[in-house]
C-alpha positions as CSV (number, residue, x, y, z in Angstrom):
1,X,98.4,29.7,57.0
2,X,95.4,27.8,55.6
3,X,92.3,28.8,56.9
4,X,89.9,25.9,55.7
5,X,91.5,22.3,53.8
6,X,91.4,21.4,50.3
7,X,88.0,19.1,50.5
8,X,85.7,21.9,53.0
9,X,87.1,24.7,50.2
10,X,86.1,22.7,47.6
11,X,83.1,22.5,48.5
12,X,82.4,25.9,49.8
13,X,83.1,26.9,46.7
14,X,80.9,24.6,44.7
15,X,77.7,26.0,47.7
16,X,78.9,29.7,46.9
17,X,79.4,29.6,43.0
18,X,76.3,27.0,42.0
19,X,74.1,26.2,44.5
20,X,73.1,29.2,46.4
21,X,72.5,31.2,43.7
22,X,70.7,28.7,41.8
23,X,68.7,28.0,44.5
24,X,67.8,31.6,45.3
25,X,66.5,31.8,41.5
26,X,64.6,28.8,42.3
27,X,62.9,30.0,45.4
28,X,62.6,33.6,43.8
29,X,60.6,32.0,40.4
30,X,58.6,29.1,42.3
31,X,57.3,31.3,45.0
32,X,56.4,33.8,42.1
33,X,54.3,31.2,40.4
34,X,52.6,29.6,43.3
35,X,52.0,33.2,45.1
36,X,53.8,31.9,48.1
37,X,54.4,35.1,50.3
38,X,58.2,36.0,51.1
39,X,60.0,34.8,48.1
40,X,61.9,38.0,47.4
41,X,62.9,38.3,51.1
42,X,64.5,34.4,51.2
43,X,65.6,34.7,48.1
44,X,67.8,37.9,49.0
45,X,68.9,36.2,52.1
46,X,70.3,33.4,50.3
47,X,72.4,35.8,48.2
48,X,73.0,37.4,51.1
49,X,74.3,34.3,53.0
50,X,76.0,33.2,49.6
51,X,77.9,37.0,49.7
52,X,79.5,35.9,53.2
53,X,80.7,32.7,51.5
54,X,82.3,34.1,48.7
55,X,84.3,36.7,51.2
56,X,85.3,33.9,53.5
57,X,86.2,31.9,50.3
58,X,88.5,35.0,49.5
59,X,90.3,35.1,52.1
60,X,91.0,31.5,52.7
61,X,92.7,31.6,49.2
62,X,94.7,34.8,49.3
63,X,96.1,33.2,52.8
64,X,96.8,30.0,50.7
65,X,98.6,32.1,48.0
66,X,100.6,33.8,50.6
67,X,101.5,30.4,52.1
68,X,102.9,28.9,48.4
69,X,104.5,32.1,47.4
């Protein structure tokens, strides 16, 4: 059974793998630079959120591998 189609995995997996994380560095180094309170806190939540996408990502593809095996 697939859990999610082709297109939404694809790009789930292009959020999970590139953009979160570059975009928690981001936020993590800008808010450094520019003393902007909080940056360690959203940047953990990001990695936090992008943690939950990679374990929902996991799960849609061992269901696919199940389904083609």
């Amino acid at each position: 059974m697939k859990i999610l189609n082709d297109k939404v995995y694809d790009v789930l997996k292009w959020v999970a793998m590139l953009f979160l994380p570059a975009l928690a560095v981001l936020v993590k180094t800008v808010f450094a630079v520019w003393q902007i309170p909080y940056g360690d806190e959203i940047s953990t939540t990001i990695m936090a959120l992008d943690a939950f996408l990679g374990a929902i990502l996991g799960i849609s593809t061992i269901g696919y591998k199940k389904d083609v095996e």
